[in-house]
N, C-alpha and C positions, 0 to 999 in steps of 0.2 A: 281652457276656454269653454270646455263643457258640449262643442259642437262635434259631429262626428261624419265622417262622410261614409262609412261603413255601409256598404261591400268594397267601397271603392279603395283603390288606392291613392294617395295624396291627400290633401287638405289647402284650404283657400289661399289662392294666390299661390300654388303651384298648376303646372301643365299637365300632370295625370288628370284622371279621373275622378276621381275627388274634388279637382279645384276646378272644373270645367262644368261638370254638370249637375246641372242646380235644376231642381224642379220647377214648375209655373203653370199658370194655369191662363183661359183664355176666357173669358164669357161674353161670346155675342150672336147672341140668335139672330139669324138668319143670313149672318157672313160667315161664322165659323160652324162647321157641323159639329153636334155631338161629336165625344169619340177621343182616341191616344195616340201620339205619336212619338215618336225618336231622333225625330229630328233637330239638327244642331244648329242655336238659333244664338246668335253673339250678342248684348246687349246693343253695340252698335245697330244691331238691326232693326231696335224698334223704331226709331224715328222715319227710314223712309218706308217702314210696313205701316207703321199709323199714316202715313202722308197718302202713301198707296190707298189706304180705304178710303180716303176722302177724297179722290180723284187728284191729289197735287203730284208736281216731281221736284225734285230739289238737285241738280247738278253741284258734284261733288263734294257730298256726304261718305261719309267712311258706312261698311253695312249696303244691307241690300232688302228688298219688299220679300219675306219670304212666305206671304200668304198661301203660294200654290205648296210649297212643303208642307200644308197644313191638310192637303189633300192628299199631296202624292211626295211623304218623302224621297229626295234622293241620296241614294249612298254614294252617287259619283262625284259628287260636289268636292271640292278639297277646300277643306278650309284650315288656317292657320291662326295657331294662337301667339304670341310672343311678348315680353317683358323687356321691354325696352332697356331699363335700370339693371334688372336681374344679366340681362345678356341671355337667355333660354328663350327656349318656345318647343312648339310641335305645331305638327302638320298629319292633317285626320283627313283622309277618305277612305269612309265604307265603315269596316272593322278596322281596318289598320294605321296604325298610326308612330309617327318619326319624333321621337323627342330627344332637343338638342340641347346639347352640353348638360347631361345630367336633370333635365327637366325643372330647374331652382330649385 
C-alpha cells in the first residue's frame, strides 16, 4: 500500500496505534489557539464539535463537542474503539489501554 504508520504499531483499520492515530490539523483564529495537542478526537466527533462552534446542539448524535480538549486535554476520558464486523476493539484511558480479542 506504500503507507506506513511507523513508530506505531498496527495499520488502518486495526485498534493499535497505527490504526487509531492519524494526524490533523485545526485552523481558526480566534476559536482555536495556536499550539499541539494529544488528545483523542474520534471522527464521530466532528459533527457535534462543528455544531458546538455554531452555538447548535443536535440530541443523539454518536461523538461529543471536544473543543475544551483543545485547551485542556484530558487523559481521564475513556474512550472506545470497536469494529463491529471485525468483532475487536479497545478501550484507552490516559496511557493505557485494553485491546480485545487480539485487536483485528
Amino acid at each position: 500500500t506504500g503507507a506506513s504508520a511507523f513508530p506505531f504499531r498496527g495499520a488502518k483499520r486495526t485498534v493499535f496505534e497505527g490504526g487509531i492515530r492519524t494526524p490533523s490539523f485545526i485552523y481558526a483564529p480566534g476559536i482555536v489557539a495556536p499550539g499541539e495537542t494529544n488528545a483523542v478526537t474520534r471522527i464521530v466527533d466532528v459533527g457535534p464539535t462543528l455544531l458546538g462552534l455554531v452555538g447548535a446542539t443536535v440530541r443523539g448524535l454518536d461523538g461529543r463537542d471536544v473543543r475544551s480538549d483543545w485547551e485542556r486535554p484530558s487523559n481521564e476520558d475513556l474512550v472506545l474503539f470497536y469494529d463491529k464486523a471485525a468483532r475487536c476493539g479497545a478501550a484507552v484511558r490516559g496511557q493505557y489501554k485494553y485491546v480485545l480479542n487480539g485487536g483485528c
